[in-house]
C-alpha positions as CSV (number, residue, x, y, z in Angstrom):
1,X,0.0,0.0,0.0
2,X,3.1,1.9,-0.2
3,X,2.7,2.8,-3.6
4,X,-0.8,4.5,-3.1
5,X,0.0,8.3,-4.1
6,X,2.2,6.7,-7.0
7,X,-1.7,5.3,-7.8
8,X,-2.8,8.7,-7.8
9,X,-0.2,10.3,-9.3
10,X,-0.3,8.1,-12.3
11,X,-4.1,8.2,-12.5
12,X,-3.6,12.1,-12.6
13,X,-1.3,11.6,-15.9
14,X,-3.1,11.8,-19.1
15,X,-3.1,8.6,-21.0
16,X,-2.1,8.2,-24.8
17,X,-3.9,9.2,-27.4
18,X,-6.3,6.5,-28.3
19,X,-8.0,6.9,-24.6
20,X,-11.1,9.6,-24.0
21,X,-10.9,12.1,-22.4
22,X,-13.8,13.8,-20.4
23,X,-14.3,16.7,-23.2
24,X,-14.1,13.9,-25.8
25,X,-16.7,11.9,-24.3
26,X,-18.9,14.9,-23.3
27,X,-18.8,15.6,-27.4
28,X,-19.3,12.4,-28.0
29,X,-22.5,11.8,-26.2
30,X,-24.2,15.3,-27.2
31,X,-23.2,14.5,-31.1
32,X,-25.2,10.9,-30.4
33,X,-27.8,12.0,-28.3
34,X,-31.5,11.6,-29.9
35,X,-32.7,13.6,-27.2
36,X,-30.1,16.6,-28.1
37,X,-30.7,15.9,-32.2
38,X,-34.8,16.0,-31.8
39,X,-34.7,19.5,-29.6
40,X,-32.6,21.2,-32.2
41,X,-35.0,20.3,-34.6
42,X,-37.8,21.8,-32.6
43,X,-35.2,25.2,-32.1
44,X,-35.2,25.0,-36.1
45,X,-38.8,25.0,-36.0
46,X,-39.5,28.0,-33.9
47,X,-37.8,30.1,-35.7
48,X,-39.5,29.4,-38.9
49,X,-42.2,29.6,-37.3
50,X,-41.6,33.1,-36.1
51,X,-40.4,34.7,-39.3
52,X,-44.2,33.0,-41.0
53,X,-46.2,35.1,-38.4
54,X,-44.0,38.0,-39.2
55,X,-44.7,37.4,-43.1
56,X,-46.7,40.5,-44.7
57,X,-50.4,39.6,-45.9
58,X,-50.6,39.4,-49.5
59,X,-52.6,41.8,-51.4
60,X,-56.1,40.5,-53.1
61,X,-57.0,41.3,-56.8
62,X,-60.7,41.5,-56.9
63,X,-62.9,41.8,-60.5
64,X,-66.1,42.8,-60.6
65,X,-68.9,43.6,-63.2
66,X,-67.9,40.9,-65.4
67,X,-70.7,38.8,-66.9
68,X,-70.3,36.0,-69.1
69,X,-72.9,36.5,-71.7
70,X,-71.1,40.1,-72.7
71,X,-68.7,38.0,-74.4
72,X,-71.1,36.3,-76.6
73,X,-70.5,37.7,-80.2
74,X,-74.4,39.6,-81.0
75,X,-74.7,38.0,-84.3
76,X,-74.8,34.4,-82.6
77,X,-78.1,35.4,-80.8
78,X,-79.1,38.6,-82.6
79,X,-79.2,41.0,-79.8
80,X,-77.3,44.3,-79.1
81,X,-74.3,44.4,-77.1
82,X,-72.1,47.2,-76.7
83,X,-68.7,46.2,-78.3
84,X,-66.5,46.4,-75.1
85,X,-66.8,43.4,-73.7
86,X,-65.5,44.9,-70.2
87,X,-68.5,47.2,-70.5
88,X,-69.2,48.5,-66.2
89,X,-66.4,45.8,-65.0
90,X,-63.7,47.0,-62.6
91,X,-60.5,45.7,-61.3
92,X,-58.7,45.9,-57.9
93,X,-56.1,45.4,-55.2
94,X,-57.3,45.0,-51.7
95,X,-54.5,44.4,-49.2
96,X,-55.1,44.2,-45.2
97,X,-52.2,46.2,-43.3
98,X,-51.7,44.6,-39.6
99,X,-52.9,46.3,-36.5
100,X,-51.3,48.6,-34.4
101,X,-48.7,46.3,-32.1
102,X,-49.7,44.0,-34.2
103,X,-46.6,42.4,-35.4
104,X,-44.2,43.4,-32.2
105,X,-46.5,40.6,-30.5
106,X,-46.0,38.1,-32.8
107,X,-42.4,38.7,-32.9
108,X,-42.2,38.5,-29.1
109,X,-44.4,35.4,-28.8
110,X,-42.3,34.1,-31.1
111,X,-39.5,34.8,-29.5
112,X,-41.0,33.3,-26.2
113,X,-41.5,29.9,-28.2
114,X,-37.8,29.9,-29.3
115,X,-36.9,30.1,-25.8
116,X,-39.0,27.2,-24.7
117,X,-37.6,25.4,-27.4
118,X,-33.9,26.6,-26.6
119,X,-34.9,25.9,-22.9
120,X,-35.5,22.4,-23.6
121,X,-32.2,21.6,-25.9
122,X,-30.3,23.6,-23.6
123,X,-31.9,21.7,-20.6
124,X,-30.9,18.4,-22.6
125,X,-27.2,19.1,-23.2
126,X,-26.2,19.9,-19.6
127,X,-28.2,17.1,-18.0
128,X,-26.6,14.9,-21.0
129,X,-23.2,16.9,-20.3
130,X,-22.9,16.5,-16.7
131,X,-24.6,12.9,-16.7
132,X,-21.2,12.1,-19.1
133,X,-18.9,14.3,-16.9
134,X,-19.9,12.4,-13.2
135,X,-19.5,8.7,-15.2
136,X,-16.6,9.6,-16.6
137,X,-14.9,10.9,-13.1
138,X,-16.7,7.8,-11.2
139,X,-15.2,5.2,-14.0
140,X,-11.4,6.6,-13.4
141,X,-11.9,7.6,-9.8
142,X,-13.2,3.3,-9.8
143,X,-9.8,2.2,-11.6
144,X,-7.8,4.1,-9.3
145,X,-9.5,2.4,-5.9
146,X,-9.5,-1.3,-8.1
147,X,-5.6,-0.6,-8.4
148,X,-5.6,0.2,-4.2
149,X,-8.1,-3.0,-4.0
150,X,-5.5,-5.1,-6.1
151,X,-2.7,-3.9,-3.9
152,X,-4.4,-4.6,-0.8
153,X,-5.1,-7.8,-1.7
154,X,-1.6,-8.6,-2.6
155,X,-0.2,-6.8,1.0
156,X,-3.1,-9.2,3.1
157,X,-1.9,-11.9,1.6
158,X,1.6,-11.5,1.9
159,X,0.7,-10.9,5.5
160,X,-1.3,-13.6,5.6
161,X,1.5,-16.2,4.4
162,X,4.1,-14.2,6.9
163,X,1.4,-15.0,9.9
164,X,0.9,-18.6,8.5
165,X,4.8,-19.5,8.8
166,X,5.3,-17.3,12.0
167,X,1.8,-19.7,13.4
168,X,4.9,-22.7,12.6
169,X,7.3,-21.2,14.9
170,X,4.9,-20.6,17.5
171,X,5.6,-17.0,17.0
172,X,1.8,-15.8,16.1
173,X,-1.4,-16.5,17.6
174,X,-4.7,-18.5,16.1
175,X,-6.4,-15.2,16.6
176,X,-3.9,-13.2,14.0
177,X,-4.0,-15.9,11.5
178,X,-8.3,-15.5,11.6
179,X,-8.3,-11.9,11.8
180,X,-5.8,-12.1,8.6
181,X,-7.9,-14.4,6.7
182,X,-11.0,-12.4,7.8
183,X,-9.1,-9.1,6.2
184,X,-7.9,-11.1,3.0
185,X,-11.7,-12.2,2.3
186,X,-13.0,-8.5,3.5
187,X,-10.7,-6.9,0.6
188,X,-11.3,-9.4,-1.7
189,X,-15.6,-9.0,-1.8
190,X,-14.5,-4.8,-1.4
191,X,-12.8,-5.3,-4.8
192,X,-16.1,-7.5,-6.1
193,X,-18.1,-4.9,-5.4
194,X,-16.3,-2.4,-6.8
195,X,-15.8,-3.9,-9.7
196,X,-19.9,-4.1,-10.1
197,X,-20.0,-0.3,-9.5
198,X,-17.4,0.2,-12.0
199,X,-19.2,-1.9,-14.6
200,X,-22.6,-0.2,-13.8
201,X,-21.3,3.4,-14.5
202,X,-19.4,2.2,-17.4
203,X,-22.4,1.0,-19.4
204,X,-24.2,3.6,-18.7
205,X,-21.4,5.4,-20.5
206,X,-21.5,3.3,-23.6
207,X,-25.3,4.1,-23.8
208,X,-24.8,8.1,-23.3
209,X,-21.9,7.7,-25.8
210,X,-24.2,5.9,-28.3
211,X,-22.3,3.0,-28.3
212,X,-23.3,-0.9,-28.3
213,X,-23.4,-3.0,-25.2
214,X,-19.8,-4.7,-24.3
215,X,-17.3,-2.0,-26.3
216,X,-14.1,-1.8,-25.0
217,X,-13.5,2.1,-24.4
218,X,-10.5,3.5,-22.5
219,X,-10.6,6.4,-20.3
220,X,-8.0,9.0,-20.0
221,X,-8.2,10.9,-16.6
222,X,-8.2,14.6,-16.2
223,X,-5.2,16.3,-15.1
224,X,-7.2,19.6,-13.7
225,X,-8.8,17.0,-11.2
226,X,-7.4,19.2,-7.9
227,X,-10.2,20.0,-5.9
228,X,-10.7,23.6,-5.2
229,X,-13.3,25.9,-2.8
230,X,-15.2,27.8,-5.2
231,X,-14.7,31.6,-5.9
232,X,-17.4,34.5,-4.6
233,X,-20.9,32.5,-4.1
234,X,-22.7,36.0,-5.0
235,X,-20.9,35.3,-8.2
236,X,-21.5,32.3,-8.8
237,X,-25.4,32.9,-7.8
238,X,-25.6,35.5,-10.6
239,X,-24.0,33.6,-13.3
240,X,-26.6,31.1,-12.6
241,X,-29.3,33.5,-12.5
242,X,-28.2,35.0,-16.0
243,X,-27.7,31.9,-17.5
244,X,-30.6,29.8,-16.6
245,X,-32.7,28.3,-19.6
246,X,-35.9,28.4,-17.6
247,X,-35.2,31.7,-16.2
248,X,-34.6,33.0,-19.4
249,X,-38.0,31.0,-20.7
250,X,-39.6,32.9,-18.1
251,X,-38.3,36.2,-19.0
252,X,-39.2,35.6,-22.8
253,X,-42.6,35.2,-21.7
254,X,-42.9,38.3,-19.6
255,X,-41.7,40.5,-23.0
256,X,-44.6,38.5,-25.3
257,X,-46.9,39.6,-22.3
258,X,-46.0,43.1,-22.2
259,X,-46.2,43.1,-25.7
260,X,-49.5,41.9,-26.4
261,X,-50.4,44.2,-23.7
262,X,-49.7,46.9,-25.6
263,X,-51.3,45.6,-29.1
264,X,-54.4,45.5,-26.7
265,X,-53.9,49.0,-25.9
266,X,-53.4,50.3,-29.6
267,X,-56.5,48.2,-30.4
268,X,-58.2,51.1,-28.7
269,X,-57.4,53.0,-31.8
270,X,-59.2,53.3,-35.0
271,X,-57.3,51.4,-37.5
272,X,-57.9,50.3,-41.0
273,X,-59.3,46.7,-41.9
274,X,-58.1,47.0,-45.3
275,X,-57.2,49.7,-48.4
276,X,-58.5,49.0,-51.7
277,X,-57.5,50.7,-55.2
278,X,-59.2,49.6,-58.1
279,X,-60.1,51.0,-61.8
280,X,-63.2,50.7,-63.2
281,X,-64.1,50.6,-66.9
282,X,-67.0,52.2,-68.9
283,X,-68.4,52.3,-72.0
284,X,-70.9,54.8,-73.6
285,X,-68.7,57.3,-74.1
286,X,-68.1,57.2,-70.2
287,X,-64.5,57.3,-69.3
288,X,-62.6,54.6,-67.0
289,X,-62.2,55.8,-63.3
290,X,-59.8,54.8,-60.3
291,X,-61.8,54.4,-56.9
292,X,-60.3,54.3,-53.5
293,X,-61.6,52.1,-50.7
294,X,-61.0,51.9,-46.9
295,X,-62.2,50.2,-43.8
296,X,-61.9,51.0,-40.3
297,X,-63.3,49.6,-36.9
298,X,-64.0,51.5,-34.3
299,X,-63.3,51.0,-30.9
300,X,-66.6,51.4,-29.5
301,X,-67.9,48.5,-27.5
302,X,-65.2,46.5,-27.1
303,X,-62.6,48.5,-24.7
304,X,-60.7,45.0,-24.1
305,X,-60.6,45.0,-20.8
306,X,-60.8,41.4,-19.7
307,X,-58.3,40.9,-22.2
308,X,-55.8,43.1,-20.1
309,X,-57.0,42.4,-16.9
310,X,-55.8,38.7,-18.2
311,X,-52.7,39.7,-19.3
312,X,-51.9,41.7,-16.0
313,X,-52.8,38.4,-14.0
314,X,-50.4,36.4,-16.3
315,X,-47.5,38.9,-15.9
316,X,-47.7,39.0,-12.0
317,X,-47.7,35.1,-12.3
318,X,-44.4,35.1,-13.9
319,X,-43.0,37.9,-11.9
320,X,-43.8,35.1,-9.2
321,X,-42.4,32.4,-10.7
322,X,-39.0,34.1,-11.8
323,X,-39.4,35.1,-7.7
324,X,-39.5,31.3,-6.8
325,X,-37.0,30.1,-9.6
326,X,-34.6,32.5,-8.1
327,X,-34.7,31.7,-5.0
328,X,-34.7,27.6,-5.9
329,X,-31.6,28.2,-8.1
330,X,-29.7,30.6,-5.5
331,X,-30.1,28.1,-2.3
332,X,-28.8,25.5,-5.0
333,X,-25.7,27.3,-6.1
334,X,-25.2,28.0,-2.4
335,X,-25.4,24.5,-1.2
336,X,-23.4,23.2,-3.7
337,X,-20.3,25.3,-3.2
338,X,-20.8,24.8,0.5
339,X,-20.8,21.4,0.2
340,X,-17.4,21.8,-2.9
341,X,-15.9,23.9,-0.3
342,X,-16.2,21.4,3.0
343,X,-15.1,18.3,0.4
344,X,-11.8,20.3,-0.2
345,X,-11.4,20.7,3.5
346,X,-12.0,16.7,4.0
347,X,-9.3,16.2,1.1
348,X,-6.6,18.0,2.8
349,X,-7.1,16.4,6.3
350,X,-7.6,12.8,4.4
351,X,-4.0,13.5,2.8
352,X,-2.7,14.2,6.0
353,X,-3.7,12.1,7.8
354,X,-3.1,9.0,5.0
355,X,0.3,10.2,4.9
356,X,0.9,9.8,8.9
357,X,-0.7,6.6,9.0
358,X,1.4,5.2,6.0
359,X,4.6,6.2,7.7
360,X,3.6,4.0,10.4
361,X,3.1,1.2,8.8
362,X,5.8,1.4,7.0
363,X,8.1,2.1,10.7
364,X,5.7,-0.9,11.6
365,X,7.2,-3.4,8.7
366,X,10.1,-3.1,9.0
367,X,10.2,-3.5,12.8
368,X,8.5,-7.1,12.1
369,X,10.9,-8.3,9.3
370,X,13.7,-8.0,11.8
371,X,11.3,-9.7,15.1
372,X,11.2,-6.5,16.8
373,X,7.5,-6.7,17.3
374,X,5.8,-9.8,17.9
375,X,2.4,-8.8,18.0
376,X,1.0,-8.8,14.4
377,X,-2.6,-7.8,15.6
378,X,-0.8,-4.3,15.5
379,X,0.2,-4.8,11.8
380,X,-3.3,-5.5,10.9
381,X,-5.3,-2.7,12.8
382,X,-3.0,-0.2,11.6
383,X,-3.4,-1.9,7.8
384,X,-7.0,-1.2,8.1
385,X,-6.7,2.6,9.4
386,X,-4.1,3.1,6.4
387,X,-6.9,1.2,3.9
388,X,-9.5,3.1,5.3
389,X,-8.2,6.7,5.3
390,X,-7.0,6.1,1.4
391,X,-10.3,5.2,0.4
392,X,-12.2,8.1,2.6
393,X,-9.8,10.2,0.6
394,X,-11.0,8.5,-2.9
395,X,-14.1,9.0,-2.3
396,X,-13.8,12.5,-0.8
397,X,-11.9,13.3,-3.9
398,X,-14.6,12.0,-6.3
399,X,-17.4,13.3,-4.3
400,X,-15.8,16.6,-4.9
401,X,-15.7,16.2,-8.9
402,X,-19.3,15.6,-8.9
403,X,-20.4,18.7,-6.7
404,X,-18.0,20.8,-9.3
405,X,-19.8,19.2,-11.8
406,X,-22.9,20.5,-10.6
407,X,-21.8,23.5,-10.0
408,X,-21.0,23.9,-13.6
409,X,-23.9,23.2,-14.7
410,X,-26.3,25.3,-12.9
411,X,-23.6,27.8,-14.0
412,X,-24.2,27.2,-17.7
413,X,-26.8,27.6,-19.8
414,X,-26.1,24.7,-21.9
415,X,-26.0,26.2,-25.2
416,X,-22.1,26.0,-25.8
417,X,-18.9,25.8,-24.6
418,X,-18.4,29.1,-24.2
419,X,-21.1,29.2,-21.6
């Protein structure tokens, strides 16, 4: 167990070329995901969406006054027809301009339904993003306590041959030789279950990663895997607060409320239904004319009232839930670097003491190889304080990785890595 921080300081290296990192896999899994592939598709969506309702109405061309039988030729049936077949027949444009505030609601409601859809893709790659992180840290924080397991094993059973032939010479106790078999099995069905863990996270991988059941995929471990406190939580709260996909739903929805709030106040003003221009032809020695035509409606029994009062309940409900979501997200962001901060405290004391206990041993050996000590109960006890400090301090160390990861992701707003 001597060779523990050589364990970690190996695991710490980055391995060749052919293994994956953490950013590798993370690209990886968001390039493969359905999930990430069908919400982009829905992003793509939206904003088509948005630019049809902003489309202009197209104009109508209207005819009028045209009868069918004026185009008979008068010798066929004998009667009198004036020669100009397009004899009191007009032609015109109609075209319906939209209403006031008209289309700065429609672009803000469809700017509210991009940001549901961007919420939900953006939702998707950081739960997809830090799903990949945490198995990939668990995986390669699993090797590096399967390596300590595999060591262990190997140290118990060197002691347990060393109390087997001291038992010979009458030199070790039936009690040491059980406890040493009791440690020996003990590490052994630690390693077992390890290795289940480690399989577990690791085909959960291979799923996130889109790959098939049972391929062989090496992991390179991350070399910025120090554990740090976290910077200025008021910070770090705001950065969450600004980059929030739900927040910034939420937002998107208050700006398509005000703004069909204010199409419901310009409705109070006469505006035109639609503008016509046409030309009308004429016979009898009448000359062709151009004729205008308008529409209005008038605001006169309808003073949309409900309609706002609506409106103004459905703002104040957002204001409320931005109110809650704030709060929700700022304990979150709190908790998390105060539990980042208290698992870089643990890590420190866990080294410490780990290093302690290992010179002990290590004073301790070498004071049995030359029959100073007798009593190997001592050997054993202090084997298990040694075993069980260096995994607190694994597990301490990967507990840590997976608050950062959470940190970073109700930091981010999942839309790229810039974020």
């Amino acid at each position: 167990m001597t060779g523990f921080w050589g364990l970690l300081v190996l695991a710490a290296v980055p391995a060749n070329t052919s293994s994956l990192t953490e950013e590798q896999a993370v690209e990886q899994a968001l390039q493969n995901s359905p999930q990430v592939r069908y919400r982009g598709h829905t992003v793509e969506e939206a904003e088509a969406q948005t630019e049809a309702g902003l489309a202009w109405n197209n104009p109508f061309l209207r005819f009028s006054g045209l009868r069918y039988d004026q185009l008979i030729d008068p010798a066929i049936d004998r009667r009198s027809y004036p020669d100009y077949p397009l004899y009191h027949s007009s032609m015109a444009l109609r075209w319906s301009p939209p209403g006031l505030g008209e289309r700065g609601a429609r672009r803000a409601q469809g700017q509210a339904n991009e940001a549901d859809a961007r919420m939900e893709l953006a939702i998707a790659r950081r739960d997809i993003t830090a799903l990949v992180r945490k198995l990939h840290a668990q995986i390669v924080n699993y090797d590096t306590q399967l390596a300590l397991g595999r060591d262990v094993i190997e140290q118990r059973s060197k002691l347990r041959d060393l109390i087997k032939s001291r038992l010979e010479q009458h030199a070790a106790t039936l009690l040491d030789e059980s406890l040493s078999e009791i440690d020996y099995l003990d590490a052994k069905t630690q390693l077992s279950e390890l290795e289940v863990q480690r399989r577990a996270a690791y085909d959960e991988l291979l799923l996130q990663l889109g790959l098939p059941a049972g391929s062989a995929v090496t992991l390179a471990a991350s070399s910025q895997d120090t554990c740090v406190a976290p910077g200025d939580t008021a910070a770090l709260v705001e950065r969450a607060r600004a980059a929030n996909p739900r927040l910034r739903l939420l937002h998107a929805q208050q700006n398509a409320v005000n703004a069909e709030m204010t199409r419901r106040w310009l409705d109070l003003v006469p505006w035109f239904d639609y503008l016509q221009v046409g030309y009308g032809f004429a016979g009898d020695n009448h000359a062709g004319y151009v004729a205008f035509q308008l529409q209005l409606t008038l605001p006169i029994l309808d003073w949309k009232r409900p309609h706002r009062r609506a409106l103004n309940a459905r703002e104040a409900a957002l204001e409320e839930r931005i109110q809650a979501d704030n709060r929700v997200l700022s304990d979150q962001v709190v908790r998390t670097a105060a539990a980042l901060t208290e698992q870089a405290t643990l890590i420190e004391r866990y080294r410490e003491a780990a290093s302690v206990v290992e010179g002990g041993l290590a004073h301790l050996r070498q004071a049995v190889e030359r029959g100073i000590v007798t009593n190997l109960f001592e050997v054993v006890q202090l084997q298990g304080r040694l075993l069980a400090t260096q995994r607190s301090y694994l597990r301490a160390q990967l507990e840590c990785k997976l608050q950062q990861v959470e940190l970073e992701r109700l930091t981010s707003s999942g839309l790229g890595k810039a974020d």
